[in-house]
PQR file of N, CA, C, O and H, with PARSE charges and radii, in Angstrom:
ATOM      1  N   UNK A   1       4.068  26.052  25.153 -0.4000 1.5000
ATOM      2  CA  UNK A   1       3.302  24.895  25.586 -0.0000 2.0000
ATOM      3  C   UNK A   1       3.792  24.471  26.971  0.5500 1.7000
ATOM      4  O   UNK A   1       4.979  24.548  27.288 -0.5500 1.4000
ATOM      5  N   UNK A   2       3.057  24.127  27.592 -0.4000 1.5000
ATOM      6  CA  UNK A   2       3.373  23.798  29.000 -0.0000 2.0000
ATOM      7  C   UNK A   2       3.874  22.056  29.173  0.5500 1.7000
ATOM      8  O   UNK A   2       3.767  21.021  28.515 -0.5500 1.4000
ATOM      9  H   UNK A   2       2.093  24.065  27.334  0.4000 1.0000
ATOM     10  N   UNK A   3       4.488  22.507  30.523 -0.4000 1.5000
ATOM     11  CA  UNK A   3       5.240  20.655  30.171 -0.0000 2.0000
ATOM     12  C   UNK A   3       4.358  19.958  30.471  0.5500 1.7000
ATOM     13  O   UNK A   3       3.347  20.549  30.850 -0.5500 1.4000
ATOM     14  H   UNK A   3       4.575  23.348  31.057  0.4000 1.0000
ATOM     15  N   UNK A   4       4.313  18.430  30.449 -0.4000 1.5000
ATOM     16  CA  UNK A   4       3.592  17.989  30.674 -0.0000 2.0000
ATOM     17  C   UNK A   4       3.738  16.918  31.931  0.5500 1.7000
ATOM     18  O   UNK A   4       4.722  16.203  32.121 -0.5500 1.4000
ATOM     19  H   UNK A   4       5.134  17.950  30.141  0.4000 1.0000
ATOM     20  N   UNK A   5       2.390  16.973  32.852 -0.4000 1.5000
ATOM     21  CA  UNK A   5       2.810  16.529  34.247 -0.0000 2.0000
ATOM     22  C   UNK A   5       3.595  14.857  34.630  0.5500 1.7000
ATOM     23  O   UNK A   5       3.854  14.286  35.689 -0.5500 1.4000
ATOM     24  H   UNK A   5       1.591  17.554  32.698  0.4000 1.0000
ATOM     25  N   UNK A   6       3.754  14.544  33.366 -0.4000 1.5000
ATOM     26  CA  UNK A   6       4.901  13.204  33.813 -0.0000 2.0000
ATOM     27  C   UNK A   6       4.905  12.855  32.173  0.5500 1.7000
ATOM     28  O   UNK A   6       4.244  13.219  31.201 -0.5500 1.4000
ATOM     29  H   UNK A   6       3.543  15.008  32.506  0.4000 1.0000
ATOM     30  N   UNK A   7       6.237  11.770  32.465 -0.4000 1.5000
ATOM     31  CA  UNK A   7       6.612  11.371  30.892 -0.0000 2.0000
ATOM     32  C   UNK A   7       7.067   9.782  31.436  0.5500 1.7000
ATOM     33  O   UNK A   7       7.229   9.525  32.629 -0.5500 1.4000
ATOM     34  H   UNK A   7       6.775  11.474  33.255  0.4000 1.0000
ATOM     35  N   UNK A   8       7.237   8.775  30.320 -0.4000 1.5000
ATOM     36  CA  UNK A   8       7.252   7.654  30.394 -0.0000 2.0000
ATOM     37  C   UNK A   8       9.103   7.533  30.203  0.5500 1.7000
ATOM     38  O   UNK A   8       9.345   6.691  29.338 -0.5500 1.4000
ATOM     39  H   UNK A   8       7.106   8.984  29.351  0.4000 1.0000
ATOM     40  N   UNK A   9       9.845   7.891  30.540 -0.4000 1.5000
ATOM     41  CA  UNK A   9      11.477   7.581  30.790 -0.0000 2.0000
ATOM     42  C   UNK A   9      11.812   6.062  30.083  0.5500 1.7000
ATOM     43  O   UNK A   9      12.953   5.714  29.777 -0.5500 1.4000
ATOM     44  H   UNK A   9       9.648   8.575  31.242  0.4000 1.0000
ATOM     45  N   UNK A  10      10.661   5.277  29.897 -0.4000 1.5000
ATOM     46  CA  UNK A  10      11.387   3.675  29.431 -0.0000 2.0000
ATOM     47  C   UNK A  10      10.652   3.743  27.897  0.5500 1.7000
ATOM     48  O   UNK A  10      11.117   2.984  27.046 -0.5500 1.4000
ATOM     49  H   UNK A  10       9.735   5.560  30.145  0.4000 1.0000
ATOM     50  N   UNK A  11       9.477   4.663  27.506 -0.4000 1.5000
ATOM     51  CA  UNK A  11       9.169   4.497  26.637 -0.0000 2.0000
ATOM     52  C   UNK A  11       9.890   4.577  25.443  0.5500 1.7000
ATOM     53  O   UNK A  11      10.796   5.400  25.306 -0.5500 1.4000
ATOM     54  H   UNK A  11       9.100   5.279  28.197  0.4000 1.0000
ATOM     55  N   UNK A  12       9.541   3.737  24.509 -0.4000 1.5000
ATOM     56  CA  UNK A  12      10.379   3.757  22.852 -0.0000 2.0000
ATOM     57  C   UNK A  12      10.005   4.880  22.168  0.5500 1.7000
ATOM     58  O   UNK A  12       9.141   5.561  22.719 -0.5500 1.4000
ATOM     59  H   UNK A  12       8.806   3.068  24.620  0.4000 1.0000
ATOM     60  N   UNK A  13      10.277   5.124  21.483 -0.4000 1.5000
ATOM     61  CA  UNK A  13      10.404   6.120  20.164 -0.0000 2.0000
ATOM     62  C   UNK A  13       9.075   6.442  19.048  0.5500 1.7000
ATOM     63  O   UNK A  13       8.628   7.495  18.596 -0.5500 1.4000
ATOM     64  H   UNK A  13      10.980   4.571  21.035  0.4000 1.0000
ATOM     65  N   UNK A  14       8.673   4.908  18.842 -0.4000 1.5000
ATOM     66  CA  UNK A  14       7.926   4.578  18.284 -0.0000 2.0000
ATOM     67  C   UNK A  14       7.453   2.886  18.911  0.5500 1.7000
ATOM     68  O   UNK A  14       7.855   2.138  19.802 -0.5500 1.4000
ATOM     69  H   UNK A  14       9.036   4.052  19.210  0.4000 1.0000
ATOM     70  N   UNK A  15       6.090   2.851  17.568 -0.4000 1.5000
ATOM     71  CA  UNK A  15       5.415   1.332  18.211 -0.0000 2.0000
ATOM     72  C   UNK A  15       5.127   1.128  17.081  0.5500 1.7000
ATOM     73  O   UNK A  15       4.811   2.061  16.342 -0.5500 1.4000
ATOM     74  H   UNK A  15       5.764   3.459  16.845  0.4000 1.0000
ATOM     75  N   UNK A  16       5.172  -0.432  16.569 -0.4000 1.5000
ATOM     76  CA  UNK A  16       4.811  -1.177  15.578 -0.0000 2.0000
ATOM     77  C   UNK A  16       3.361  -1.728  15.482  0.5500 1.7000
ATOM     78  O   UNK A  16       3.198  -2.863  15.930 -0.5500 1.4000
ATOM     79  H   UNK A  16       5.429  -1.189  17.169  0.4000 1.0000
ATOM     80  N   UNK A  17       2.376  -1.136  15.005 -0.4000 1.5000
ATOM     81  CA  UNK A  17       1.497  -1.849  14.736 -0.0000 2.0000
ATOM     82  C   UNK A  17       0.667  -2.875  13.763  0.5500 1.7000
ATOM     83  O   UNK A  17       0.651  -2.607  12.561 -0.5500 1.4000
ATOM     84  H   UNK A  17       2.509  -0.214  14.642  0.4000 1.0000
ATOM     85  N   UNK A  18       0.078  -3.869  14.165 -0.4000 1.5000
ATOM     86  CA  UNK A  18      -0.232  -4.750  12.764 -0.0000 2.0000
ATOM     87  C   UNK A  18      -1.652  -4.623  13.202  0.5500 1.7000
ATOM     88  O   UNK A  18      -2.111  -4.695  14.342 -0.5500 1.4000
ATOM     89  H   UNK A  18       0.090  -4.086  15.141  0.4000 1.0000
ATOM     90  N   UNK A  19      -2.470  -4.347  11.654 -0.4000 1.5000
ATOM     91  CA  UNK A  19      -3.714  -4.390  12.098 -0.0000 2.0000
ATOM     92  C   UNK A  19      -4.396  -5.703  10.958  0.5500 1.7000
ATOM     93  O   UNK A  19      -4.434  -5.907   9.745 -0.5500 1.4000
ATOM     94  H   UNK A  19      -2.097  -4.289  10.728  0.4000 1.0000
ATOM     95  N   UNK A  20      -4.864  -6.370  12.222 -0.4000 1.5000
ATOM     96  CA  UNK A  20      -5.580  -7.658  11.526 -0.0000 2.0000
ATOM     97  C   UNK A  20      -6.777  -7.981  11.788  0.5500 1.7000
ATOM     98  O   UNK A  20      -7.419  -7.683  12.796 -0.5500 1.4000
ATOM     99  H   UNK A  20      -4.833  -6.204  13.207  0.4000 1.0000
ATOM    100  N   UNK A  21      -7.144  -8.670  10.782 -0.4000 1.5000
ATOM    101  CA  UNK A  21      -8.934  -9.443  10.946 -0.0000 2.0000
ATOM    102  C   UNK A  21      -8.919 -10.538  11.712  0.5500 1.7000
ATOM    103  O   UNK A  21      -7.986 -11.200  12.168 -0.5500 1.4000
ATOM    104  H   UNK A  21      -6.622  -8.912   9.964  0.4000 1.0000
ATOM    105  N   UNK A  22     -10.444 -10.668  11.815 -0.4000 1.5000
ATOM    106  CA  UNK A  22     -10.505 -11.546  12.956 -0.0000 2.0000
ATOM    107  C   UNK A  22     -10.021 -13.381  12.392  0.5500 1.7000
ATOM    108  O   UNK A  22      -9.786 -14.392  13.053 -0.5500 1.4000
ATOM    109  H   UNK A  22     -11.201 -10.130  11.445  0.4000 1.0000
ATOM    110  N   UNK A  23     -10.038 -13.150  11.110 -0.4000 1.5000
ATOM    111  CA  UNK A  23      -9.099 -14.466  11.094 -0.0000 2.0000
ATOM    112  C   UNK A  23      -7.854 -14.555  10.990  0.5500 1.7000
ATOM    113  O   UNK A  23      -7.324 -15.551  10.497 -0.5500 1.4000
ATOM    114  H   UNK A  23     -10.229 -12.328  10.573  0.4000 1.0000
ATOM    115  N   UNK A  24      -7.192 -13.542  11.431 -0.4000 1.5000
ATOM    116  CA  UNK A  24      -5.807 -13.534  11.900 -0.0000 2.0000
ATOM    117  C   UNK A  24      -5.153 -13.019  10.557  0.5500 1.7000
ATOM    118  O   UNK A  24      -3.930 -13.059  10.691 -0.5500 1.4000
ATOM    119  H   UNK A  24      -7.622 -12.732  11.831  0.4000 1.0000
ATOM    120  N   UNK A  25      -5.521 -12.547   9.306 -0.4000 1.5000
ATOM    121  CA  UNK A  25      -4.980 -12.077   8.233 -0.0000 2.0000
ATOM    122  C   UNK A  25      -4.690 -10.600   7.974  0.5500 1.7000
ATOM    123  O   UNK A  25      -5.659  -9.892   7.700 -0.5500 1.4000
ATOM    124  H   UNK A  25      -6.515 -12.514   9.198  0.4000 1.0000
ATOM    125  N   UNK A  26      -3.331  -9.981   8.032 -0.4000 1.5000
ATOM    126  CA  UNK A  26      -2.961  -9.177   8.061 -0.0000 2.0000
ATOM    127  C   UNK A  26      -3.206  -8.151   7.480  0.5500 1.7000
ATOM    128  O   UNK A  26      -2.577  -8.256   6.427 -0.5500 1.4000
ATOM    129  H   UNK A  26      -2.544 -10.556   8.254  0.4000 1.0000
ATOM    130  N   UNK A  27      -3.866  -6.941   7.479 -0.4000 1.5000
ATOM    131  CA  UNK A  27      -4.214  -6.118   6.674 -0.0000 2.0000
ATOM    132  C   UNK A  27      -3.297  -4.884   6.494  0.5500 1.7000
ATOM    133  O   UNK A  27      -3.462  -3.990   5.664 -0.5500 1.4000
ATOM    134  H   UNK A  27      -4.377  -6.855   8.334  0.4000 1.0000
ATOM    135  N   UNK A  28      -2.004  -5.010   7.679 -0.4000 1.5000
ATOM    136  CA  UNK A  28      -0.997  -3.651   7.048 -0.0000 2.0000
ATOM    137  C   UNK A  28      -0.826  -3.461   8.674  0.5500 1.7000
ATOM    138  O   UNK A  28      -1.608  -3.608   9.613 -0.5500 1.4000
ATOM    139  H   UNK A  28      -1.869  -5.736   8.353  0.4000 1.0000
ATOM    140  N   UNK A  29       0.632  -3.046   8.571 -0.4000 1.5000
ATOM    141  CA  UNK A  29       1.402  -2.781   9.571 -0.0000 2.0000
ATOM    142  C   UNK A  29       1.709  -1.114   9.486  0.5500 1.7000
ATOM    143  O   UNK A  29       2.071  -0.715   8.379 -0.5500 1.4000
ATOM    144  H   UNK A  29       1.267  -2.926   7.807  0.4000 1.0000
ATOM    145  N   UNK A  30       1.586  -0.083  10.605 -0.4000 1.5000
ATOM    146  CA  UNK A  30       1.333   1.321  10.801 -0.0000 2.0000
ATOM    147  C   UNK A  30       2.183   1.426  12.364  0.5500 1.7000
ATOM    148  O   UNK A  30       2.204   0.753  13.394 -0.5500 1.4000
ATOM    149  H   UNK A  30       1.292  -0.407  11.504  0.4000 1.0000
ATOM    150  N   UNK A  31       2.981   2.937  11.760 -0.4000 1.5000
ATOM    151  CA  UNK A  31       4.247   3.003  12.665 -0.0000 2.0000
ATOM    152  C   UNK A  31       3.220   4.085  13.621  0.5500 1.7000
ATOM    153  O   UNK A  31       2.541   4.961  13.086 -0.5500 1.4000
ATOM    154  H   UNK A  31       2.963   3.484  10.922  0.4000 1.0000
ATOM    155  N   UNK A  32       3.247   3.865  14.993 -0.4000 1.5000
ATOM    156  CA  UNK A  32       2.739   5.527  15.920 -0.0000 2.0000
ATOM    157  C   UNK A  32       4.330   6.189  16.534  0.5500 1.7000
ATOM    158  O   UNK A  32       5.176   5.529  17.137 -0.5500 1.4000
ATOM    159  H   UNK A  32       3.799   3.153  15.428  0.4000 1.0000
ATOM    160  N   UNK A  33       4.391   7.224  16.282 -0.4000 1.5000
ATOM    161  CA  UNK A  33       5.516   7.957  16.124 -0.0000 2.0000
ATOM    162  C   UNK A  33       5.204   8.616  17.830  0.5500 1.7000
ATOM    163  O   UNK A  33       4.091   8.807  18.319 -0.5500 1.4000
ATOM    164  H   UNK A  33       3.703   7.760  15.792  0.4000 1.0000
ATOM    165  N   UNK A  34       6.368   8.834  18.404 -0.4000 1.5000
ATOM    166  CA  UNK A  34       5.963   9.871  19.796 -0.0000 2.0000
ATOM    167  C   UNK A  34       5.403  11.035  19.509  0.5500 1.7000
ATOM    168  O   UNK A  34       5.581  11.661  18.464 -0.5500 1.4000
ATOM    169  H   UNK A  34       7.272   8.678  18.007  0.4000 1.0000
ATOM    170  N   UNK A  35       4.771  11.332  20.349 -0.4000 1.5000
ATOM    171  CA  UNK A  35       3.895  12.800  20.625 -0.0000 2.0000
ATOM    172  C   UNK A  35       4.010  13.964  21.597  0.5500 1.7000
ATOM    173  O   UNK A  35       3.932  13.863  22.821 -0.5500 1.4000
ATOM    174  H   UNK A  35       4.626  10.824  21.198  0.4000 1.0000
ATOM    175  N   UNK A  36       4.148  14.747  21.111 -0.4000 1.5000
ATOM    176  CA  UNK A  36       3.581  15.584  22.554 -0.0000 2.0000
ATOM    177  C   UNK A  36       2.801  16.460  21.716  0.5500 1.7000
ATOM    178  O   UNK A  36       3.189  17.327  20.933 -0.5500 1.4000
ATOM    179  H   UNK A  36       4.212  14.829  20.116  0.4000 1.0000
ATOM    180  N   UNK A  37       1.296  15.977  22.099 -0.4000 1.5000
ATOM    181  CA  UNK A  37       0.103  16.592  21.760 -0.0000 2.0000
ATOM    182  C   UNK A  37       0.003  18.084  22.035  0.5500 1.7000
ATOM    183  O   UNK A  37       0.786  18.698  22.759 -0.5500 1.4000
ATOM    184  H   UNK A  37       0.981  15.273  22.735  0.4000 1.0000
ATOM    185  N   UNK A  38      -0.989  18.586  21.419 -0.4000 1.5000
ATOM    186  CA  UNK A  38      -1.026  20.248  21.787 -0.0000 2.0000
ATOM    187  C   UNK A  38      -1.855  20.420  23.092  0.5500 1.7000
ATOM    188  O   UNK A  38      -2.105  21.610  23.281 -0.5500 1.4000
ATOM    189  H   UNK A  38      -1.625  18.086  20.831  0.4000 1.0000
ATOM    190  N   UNK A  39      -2.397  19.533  24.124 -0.4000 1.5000
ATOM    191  CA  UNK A  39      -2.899  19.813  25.030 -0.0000 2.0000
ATOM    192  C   UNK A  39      -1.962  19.654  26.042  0.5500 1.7000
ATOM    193  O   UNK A  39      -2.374  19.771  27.196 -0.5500 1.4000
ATOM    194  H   UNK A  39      -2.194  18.566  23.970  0.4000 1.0000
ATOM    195  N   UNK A  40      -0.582  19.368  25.820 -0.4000 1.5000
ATOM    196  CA  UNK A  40       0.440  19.555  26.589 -0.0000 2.0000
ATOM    197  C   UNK A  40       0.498  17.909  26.743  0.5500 1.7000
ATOM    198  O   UNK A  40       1.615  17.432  26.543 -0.5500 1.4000
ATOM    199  H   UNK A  40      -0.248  19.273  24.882  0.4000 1.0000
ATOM    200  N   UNK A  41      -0.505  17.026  27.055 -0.4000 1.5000
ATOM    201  CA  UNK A  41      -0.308  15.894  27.257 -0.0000 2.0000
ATOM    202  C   UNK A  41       0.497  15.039  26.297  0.5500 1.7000
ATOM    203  O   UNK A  41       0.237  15.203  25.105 -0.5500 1.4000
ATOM    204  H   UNK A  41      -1.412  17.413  27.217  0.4000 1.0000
ATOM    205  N   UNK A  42       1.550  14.042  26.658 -0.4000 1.5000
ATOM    206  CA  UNK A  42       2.071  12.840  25.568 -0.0000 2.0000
ATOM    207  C   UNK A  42       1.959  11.571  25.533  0.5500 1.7000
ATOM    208  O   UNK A  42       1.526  10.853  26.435 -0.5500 1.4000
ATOM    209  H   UNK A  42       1.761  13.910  27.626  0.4000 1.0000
ATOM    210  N   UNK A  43       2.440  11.175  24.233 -0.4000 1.5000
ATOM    211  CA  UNK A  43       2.094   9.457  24.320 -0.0000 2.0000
ATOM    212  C   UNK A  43       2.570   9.517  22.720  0.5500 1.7000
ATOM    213  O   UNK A  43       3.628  10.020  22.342 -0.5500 1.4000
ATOM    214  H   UNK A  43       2.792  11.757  23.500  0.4000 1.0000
ATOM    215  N   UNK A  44       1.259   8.709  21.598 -0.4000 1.5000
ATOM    216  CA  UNK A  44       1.795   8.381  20.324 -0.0000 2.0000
ATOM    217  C   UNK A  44       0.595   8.663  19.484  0.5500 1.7000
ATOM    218  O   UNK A  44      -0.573   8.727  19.868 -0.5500 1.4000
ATOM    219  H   UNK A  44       0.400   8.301  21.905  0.4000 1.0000
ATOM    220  N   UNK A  45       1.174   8.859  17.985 -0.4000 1.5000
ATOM    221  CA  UNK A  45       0.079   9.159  17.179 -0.0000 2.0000
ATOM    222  C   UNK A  45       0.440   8.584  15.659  0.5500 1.7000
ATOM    223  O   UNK A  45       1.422   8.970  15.025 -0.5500 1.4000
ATOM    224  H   UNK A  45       2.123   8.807  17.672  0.4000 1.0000
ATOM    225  N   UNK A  46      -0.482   7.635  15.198 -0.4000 1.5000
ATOM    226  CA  UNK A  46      -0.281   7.706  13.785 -0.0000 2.0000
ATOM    227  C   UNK A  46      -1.747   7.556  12.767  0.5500 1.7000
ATOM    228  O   UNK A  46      -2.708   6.810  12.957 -0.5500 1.4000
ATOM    229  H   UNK A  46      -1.280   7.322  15.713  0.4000 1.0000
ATOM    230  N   UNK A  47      -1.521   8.539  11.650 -0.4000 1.5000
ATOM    231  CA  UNK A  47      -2.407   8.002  10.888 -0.0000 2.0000
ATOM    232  C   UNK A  47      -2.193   7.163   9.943  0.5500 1.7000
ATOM    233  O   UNK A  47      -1.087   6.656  10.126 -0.5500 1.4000
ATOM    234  H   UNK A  47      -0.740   9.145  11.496  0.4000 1.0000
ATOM    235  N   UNK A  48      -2.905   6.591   8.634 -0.4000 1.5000
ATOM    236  CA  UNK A  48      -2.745   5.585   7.690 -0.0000 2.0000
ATOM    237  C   UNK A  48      -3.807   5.451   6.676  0.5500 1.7000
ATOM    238  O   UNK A  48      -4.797   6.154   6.878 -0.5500 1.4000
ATOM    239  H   UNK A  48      -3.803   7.004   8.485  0.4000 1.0000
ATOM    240  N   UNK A  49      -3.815   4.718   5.656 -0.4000 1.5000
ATOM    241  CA  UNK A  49      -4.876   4.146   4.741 -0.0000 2.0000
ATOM    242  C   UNK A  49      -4.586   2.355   4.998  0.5500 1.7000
ATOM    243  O   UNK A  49      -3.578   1.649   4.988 -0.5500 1.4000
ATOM    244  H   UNK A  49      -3.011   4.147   5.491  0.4000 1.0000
ATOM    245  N   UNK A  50      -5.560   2.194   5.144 -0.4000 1.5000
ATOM    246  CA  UNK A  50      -5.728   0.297   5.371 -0.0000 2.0000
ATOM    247  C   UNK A  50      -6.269   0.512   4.402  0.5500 1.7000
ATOM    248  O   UNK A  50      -6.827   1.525   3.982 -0.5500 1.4000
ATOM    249  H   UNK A  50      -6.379   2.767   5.152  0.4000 1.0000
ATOM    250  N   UNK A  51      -5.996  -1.283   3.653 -0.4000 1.5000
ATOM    251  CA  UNK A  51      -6.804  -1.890   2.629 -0.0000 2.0000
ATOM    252  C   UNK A  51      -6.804  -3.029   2.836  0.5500 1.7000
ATOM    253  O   UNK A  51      -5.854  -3.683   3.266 -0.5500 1.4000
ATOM    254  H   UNK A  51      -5.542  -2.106   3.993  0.4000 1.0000
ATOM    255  N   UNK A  52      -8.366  -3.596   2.428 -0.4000 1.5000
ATOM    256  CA  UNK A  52      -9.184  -4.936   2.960 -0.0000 2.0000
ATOM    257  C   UNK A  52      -8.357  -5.870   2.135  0.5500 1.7000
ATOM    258  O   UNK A  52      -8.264  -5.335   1.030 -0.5500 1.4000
ATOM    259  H   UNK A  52      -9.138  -3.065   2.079  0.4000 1.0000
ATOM    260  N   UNK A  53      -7.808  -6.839   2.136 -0.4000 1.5000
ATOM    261  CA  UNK A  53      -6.542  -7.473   1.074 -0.0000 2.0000
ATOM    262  C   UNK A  53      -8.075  -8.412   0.258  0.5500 1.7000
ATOM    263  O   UNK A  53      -8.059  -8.835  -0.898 -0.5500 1.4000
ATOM    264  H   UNK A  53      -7.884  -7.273   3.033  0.4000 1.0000
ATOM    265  N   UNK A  54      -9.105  -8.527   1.101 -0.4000 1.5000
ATOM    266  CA  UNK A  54     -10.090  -9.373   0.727 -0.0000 2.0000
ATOM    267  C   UNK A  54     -10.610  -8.577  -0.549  0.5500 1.7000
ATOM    268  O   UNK A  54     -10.854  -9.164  -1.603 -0.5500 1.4000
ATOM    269  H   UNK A  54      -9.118  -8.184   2.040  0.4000 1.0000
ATOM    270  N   UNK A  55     -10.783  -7.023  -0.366 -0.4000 1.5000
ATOM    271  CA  UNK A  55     -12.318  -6.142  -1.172 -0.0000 2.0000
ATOM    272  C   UNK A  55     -11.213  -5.330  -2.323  0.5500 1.7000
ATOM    273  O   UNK A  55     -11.355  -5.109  -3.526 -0.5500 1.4000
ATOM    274  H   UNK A  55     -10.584  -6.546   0.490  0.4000 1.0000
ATOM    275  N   UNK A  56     -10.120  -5.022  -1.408 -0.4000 1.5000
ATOM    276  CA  UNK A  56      -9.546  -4.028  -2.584 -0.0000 2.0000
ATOM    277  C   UNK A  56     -10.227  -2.313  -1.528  0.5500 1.7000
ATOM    278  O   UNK A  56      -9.914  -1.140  -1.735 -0.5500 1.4000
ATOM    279  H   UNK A  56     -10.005  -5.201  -0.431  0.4000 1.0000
ATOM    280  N   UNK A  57     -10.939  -2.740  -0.740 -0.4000 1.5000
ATOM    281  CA  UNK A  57     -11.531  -1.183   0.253 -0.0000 2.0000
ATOM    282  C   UNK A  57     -11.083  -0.841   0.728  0.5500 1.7000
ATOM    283  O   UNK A  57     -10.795  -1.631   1.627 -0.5500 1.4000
ATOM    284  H   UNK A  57     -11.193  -3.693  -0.572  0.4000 1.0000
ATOM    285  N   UNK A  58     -10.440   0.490   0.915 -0.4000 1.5000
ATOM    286  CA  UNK A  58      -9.684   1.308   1.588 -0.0000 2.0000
ATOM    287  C   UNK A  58     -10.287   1.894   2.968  0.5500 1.7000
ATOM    288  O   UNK A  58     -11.411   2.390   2.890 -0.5500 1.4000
ATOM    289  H   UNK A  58     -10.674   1.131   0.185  0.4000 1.0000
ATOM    290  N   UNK A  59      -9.760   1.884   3.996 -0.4000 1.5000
ATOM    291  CA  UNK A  59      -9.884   2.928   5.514 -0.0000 2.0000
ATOM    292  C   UNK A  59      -9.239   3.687   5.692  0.5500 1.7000
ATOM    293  O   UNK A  59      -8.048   3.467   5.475 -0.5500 1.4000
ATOM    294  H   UNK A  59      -8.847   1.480   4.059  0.4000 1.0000
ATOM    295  N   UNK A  60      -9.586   4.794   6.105 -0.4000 1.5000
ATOM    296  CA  UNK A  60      -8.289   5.600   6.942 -0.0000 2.0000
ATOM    297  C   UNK A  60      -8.553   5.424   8.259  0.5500 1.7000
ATOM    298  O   UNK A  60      -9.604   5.046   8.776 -0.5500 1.4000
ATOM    299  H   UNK A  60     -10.554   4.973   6.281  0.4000 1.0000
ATOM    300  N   UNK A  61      -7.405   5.761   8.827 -0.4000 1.5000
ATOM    301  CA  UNK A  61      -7.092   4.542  10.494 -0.0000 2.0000
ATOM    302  C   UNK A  61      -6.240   6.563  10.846  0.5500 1.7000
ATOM    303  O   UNK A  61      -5.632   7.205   9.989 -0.5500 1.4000
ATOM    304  H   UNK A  61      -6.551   6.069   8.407  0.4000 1.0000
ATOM    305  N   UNK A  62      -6.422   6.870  11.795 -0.4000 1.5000
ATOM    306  CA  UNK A  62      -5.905   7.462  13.438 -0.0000 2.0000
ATOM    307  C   UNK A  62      -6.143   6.938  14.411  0.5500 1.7000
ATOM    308  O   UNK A  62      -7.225   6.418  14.688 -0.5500 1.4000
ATOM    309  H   UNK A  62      -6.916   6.348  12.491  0.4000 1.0000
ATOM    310  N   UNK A  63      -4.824   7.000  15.349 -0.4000 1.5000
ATOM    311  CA  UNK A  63      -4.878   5.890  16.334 -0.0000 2.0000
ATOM    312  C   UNK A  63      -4.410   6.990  17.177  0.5500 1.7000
ATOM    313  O   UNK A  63      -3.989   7.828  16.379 -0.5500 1.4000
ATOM    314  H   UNK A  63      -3.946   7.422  15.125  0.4000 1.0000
ATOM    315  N   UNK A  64      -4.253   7.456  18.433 -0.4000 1.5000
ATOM    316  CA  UNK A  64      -4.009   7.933  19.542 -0.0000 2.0000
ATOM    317  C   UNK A  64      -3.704   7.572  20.778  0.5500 1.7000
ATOM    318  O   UNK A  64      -4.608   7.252  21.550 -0.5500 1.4000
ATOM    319  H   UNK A  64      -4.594   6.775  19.081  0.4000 1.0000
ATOM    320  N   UNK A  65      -2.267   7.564  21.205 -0.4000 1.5000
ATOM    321  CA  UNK A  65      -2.392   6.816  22.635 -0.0000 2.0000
ATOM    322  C   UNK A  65      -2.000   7.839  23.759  0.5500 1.7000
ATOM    323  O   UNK A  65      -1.089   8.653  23.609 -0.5500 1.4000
ATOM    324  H   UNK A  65      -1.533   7.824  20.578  0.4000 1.0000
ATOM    325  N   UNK A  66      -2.552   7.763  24.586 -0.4000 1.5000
ATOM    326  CA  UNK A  66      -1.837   9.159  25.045 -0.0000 2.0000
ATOM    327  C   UNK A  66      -1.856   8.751  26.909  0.5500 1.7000
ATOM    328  O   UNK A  66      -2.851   8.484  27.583 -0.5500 1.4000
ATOM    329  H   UNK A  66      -3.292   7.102  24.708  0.4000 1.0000
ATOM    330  N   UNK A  67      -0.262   8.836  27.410 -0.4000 1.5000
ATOM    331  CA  UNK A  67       0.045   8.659  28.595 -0.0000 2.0000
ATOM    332  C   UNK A  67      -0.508   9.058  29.728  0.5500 1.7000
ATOM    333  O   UNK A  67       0.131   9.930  30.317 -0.5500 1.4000
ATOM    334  H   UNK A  67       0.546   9.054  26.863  0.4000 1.0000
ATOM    335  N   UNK A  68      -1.896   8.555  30.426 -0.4000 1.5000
ATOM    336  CA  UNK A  68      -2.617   8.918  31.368 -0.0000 2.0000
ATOM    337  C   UNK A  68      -2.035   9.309  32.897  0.5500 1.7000
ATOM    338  O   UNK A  68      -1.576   8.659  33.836 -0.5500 1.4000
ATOM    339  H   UNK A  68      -2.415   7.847  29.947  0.4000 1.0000
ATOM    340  N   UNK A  69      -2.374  11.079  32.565 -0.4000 1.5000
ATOM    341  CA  UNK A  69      -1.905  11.720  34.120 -0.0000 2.0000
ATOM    342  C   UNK A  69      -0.918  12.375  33.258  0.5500 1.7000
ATOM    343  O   UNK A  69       0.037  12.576  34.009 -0.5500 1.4000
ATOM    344  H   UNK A  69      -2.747  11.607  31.802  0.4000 1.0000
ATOM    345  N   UNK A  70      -0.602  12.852  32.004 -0.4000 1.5000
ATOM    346  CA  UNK A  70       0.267  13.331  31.561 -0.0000 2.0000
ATOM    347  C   UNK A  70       0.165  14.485  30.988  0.5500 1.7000
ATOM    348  O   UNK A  70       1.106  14.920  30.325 -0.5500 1.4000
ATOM    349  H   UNK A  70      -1.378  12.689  31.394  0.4000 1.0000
ATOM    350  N   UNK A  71      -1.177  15.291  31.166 -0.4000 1.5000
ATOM    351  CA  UNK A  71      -1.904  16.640  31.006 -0.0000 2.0000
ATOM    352  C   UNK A  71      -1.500  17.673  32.059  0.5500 1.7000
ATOM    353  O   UNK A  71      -1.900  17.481  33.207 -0.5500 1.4000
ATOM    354  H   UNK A  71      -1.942  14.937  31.704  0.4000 1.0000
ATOM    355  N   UNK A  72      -0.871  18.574  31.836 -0.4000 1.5000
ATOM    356  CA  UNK A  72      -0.250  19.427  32.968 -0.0000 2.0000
ATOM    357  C   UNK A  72      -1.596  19.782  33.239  0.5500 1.7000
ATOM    358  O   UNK A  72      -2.482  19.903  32.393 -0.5500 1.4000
ATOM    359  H   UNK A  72      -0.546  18.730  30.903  0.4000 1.0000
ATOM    360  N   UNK A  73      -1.709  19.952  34.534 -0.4000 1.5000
ATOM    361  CA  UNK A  73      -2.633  20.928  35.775 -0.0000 2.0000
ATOM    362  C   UNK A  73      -2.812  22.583  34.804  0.5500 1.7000
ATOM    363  O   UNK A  73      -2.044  23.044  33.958 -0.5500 1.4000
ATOM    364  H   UNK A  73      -0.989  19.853  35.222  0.4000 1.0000
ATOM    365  N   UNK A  74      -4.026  23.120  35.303 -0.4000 1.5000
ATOM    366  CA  UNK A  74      -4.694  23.914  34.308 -0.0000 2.0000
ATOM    367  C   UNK A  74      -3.848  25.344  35.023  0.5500 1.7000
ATOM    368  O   UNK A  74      -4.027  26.467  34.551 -0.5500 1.4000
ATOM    369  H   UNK A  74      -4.650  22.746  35.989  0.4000 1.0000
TER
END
């Protein structure tokens, strides 16, 4: 895999996420773990199952963040 054309030196490890409704009620907190994607580019990735605390309904959640300008040259 090729390196990738810059990396974030201050970035953490991981990121804490809380995912909530719009009335501010918490529906579940989901860790994005570091990455280095297979397109050479990095950043963070996590997947999950959310549940509506309201319905009892389940989601599945992928989230992707990925460090722009960080795709090595072709």
């Amino acid at each position: 895999m090729p390196e990738p054309a810059k990396r974030d030196n201050a970035a953490p490890r991981f990121l804490e996420l809380s995912i909530k409704d719009s009335d501010g009620k918490t529906w579940n907190t989901v860790i994005a773990h570091a990455k280095d994607f297979s397109t050479g580019s990095v950043g963070y990735y996590c997947s999950d199952k959310i549940t509506n605390p309201a319905s009892g309904e389940r989601y599945q959640c992928g989230l992707s963040f990925t460090l722009i300008g960080s795709k090595p040259a072709k």
